[in-house]
C-alpha positions as CSV (number, residue, x, y, z in Angstrom):
1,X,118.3,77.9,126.5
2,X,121.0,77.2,128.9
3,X,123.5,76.2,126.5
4,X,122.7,79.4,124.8
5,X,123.3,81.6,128.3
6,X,126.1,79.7,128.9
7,X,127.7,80.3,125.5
8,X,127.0,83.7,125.4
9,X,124.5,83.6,123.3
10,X,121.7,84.5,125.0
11,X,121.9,87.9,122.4
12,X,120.5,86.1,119.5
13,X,117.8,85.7,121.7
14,X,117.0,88.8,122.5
15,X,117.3,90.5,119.2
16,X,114.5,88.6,117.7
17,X,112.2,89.9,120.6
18,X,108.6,89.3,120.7
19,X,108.7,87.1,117.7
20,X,111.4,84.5,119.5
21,X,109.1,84.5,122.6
22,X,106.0,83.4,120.7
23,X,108.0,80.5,118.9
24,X,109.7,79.8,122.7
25,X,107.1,80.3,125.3
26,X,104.3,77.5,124.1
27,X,107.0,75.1,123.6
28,X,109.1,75.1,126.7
29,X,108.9,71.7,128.9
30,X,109.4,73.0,132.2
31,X,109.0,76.1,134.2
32,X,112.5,77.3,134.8
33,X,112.9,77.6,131.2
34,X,109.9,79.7,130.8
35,X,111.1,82.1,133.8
36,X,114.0,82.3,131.8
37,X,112.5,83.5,128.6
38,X,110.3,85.8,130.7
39,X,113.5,87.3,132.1
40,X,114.8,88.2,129.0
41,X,112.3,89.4,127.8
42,X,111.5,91.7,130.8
43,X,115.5,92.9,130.4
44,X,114.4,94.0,126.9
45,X,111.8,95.7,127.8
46,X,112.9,98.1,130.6
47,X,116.0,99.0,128.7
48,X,114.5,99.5,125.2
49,X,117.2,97.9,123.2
50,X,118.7,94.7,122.8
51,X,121.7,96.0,120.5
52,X,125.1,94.7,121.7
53,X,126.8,97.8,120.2
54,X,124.3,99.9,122.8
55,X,125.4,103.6,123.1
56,X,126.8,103.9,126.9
57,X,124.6,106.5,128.6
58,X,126.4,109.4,129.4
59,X,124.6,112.4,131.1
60,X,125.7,115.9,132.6
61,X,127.1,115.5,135.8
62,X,128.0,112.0,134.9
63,X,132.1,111.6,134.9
64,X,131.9,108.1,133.0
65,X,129.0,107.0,130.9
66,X,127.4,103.7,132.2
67,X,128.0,101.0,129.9
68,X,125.4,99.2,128.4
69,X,125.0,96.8,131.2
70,X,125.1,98.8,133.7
71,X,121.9,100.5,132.0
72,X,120.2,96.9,132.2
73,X,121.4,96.4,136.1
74,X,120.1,100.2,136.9
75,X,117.0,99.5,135.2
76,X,116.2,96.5,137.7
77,X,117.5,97.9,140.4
78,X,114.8,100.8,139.8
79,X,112.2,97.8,139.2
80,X,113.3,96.9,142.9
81,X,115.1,93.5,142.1
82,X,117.4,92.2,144.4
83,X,121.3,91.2,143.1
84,X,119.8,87.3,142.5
85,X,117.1,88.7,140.3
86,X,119.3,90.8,138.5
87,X,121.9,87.9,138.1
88,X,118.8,85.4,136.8
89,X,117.4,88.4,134.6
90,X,120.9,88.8,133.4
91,X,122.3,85.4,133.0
92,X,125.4,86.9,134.5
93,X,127.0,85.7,138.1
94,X,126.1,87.0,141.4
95,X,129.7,88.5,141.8
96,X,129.3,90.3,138.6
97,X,125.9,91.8,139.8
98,X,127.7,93.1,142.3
99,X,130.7,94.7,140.5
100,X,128.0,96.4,138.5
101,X,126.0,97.9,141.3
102,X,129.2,98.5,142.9
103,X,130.9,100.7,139.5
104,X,126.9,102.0,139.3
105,X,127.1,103.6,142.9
106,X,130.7,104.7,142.0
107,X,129.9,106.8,138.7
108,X,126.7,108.1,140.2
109,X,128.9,109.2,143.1
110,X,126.3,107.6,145.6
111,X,126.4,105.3,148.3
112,X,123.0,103.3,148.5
113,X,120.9,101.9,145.4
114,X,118.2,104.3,146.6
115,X,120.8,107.3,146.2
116,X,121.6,105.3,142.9
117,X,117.7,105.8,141.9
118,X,117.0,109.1,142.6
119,X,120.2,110.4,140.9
120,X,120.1,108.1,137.8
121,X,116.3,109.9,137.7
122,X,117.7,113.1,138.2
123,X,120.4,112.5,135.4
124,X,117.5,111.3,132.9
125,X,118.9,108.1,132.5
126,X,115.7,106.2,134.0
């Protein structure tokens, strides 16, 4: 698994779903590796799709649609994960967590992930 995240290939992943986490999960030799499957899996399931060709969000009131992982990263944030947890869930960097939250608070013209929340809510994209 971490020659897949690190290749980018943690997609493939992913897209099987439920079916790639039954093969997976019984057969993993160590914890982290589990918490990693568990972590994509979880990303799945709070955004709904696992499609790399995602639709950005775009809502009234919303200058520039969120992009597909932005959707992922506002979904945690609204689960109440802090930047590591979104980086682990994500398999991305800690500095790219934070670009994300950063363009997040931007487009939703907000200054505080709570802000971020309740407007994203408001907008219908949570």
């Amino acid at each position: 698994m971490n020659s897949a995240s690190a290749q980018g290939r943690v997609r493939l992943f992913l897209e099987e779903g439920e079916a790639m986490a039954r093969l997976l999960v019984p057969d993993l030799p160590d914890a982290r590796r589990r918490a990693q499957v568990d972590a994509l899996l979880r990303v799945e399931a709070l955004t709904g799709s696992s499609q790399p060709g995602a639709v950005p969000a775009r809502a009234p009131g919303l200058p520039d649609a969120l992009t597909p992982q932005e959707q992922r990263v506002l979904a945690l944030l609204a689960q109440g994960a802090s930047n590591r947890e979104i980086a682990t869930a994500l398999m991305i960097g800690l500095t790219t967590v934070k670009s994300h939250v950063s363009h997040l608070l931007r487009k939703l013209g907000v200054t505080t992930r709570i802000q971020a929340i309740a407007r994203a809510r408001e907008l219908g994209l949570l």
